[in-house]
C-alpha positions as CSV (number, residue, x, y, z in Angstrom):
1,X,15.2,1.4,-13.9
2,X,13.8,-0.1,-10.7
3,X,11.2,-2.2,-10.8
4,X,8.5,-1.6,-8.3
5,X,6.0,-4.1,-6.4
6,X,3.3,-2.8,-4.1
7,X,1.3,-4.4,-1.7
8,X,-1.2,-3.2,0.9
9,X,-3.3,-5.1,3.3
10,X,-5.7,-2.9,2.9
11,X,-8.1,-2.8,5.9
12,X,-4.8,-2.4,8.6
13,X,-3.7,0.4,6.0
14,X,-6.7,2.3,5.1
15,X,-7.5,2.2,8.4
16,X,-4.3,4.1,9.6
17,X,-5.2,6.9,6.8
18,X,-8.9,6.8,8.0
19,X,-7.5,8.0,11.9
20,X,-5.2,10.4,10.0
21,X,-8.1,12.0,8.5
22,X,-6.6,12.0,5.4
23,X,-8.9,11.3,1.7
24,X,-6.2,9.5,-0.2
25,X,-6.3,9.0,-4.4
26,X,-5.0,5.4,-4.9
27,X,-4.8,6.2,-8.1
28,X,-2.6,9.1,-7.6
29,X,-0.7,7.2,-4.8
30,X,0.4,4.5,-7.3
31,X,1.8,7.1,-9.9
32,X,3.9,8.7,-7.0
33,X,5.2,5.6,-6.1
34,X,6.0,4.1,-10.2
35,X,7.3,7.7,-11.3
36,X,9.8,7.2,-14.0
37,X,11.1,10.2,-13.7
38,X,12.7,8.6,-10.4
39,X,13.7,5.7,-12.4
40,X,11.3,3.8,-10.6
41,X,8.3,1.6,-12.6
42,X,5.6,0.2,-11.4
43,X,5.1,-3.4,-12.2
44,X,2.1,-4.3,-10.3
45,X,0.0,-3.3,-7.5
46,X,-2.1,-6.0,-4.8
47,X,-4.5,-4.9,-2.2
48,X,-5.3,-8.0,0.3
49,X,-9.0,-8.1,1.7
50,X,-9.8,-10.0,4.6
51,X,-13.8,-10.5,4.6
52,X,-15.9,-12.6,6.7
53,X,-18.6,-14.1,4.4
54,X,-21.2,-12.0,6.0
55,X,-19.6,-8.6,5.3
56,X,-18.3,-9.6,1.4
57,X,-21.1,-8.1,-0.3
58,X,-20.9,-4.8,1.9
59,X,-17.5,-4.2,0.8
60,X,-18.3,-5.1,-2.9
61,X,-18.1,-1.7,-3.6
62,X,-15.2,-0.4,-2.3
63,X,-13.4,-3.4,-3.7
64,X,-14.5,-2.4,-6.8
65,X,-13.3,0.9,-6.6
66,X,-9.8,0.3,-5.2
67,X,-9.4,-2.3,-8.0
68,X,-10.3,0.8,-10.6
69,X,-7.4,2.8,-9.1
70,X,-4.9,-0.1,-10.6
71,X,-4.8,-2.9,-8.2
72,X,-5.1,-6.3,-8.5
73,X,-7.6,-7.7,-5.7
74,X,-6.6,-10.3,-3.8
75,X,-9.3,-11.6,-0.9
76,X,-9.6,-13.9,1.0
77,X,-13.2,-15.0,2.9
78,X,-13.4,-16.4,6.1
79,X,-16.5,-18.4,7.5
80,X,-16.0,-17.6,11.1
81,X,-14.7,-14.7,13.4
82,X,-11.4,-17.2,14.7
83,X,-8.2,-16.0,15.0
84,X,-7.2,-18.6,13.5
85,X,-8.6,-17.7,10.1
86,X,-6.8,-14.5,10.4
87,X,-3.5,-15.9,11.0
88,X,-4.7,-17.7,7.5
89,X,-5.1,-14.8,5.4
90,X,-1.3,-13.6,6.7
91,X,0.2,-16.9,5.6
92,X,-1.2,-17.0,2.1
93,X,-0.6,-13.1,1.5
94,X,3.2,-14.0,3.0
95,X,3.5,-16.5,0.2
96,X,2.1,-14.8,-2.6
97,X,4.2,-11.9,-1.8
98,X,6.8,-14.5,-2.1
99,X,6.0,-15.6,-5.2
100,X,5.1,-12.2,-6.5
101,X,8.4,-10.7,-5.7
102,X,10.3,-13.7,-7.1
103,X,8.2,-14.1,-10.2
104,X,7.8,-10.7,-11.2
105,X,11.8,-9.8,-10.2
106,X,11.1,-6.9,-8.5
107,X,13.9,-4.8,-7.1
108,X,11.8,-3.0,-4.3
109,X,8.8,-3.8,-2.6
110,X,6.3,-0.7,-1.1
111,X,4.6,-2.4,1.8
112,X,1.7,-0.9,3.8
113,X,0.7,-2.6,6.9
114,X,0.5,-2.0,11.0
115,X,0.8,-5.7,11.5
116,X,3.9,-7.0,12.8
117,X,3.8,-10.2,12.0
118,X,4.7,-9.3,8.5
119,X,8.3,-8.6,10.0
120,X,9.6,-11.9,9.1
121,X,8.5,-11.6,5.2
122,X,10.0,-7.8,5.2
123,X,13.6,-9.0,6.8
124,X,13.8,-12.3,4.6
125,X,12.8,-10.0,1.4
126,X,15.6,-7.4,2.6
127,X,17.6,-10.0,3.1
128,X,17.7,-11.4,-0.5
129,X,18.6,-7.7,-1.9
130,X,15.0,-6.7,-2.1
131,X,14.7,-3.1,-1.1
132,X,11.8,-2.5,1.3
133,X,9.8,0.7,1.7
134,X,7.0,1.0,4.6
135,X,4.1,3.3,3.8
136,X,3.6,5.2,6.8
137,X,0.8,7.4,8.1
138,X,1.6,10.0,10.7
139,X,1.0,8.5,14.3
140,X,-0.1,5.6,13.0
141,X,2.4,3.2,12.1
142,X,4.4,-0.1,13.3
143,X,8.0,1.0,14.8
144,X,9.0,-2.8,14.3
145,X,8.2,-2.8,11.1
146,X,9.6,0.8,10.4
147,X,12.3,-0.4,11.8
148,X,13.2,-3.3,9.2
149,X,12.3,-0.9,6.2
150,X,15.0,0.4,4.3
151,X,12.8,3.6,3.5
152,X,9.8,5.0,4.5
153,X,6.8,7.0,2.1
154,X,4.9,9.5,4.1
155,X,1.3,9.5,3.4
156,X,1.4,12.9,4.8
157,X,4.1,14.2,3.3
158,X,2.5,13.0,-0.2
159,X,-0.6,14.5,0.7
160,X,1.3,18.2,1.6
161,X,2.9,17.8,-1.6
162,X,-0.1,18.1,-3.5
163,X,-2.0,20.5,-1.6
164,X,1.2,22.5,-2.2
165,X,1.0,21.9,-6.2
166,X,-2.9,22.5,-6.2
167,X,-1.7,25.3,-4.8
168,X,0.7,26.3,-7.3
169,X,-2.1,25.5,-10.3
170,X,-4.4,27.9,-8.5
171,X,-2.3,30.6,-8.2
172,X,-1.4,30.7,-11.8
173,X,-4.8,30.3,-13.4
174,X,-5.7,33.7,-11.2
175,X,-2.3,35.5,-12.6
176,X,-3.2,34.1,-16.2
177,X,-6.7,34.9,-15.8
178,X,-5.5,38.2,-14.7
């Protein structure tokens, strides 16, 4: 059994899957990616926020609901717009991923990000023995960091997936119902 990690920074993520148009169930999502049918199992979840302190309590709610879906929130506020601050958030998500992976001995790691700088992190954990698996989004995606990953999860391909078993249900409810 494989034990699985996942970590998003969510506003890079969500918004690839906002340009792809697509309405994504974390819930859902986290189930496809712990299925133990696959022998994989889901050990824990972290979605990284990046908020200014004048936008925290705007994004209270979608926190909120992201954290209902089954992750853990991590956030970090920043109390001016400098880059500098950014490049802040990246370090301390770098080493609690770190820590998280080590910690928790997980044996792969479901990343979703655009930013490259995370390239570093995703070799070094690859590098250790640590399988790494980029969630992508159709045209929307980092080739670097593609490029590291030792698999890739389609958002899309998740998402035709259960449009094809919706599908499925709703065509044998009619023949039952027949």
């Amino acid at each position: 059994m494989e034990r699985v990690g996942v970590v998003l920074d969510f506003f890079s993520f969500q918004n690839a899957v906002s340009k792809s148009e697509i309405e994504l169930n974390y819930e859902k999502f986290l189930e496809y990616l712990g299925n133990l049918e696959e022998g994989r199992k889901l050990i824990d979840a972290y979605a990284y926020f990046n908020l200014n302190y004048a936008t925290e309590n705007t994004e209270r709610l979608l926190i909120e609901n992201i954290e209902k879906s089954g992750f853990l929130i991590k956030k970090t506020i920043s109390y001016s717009k400098e880059e500098e601050d950014y490049n802040f958030y990246e370090i301390e998500m770098i080493i609690d991923i770190l820590k998280f992976v080590s910690e928790l001995k997980i044996d792969i790691l479901v990343f979703g990000s655009v930013n490259s700088m995370f390239y570093p992190l995703l070799k070094t954990l690859r590098d250790r023995g640590i399988r790494v698996e980029l969630i992508s989004v159709d045209n929307y995606e980092n080739e670097r960091l593609k490029g590291i990953a030792q698999g890739v999860i389609s958002i899309n391909e998740i998402m035709k997936e259960n449009i094809k078993d919706i599908n499925n249900i709703s065509e044998i409810e009619s023949e039952v119902n027949l």
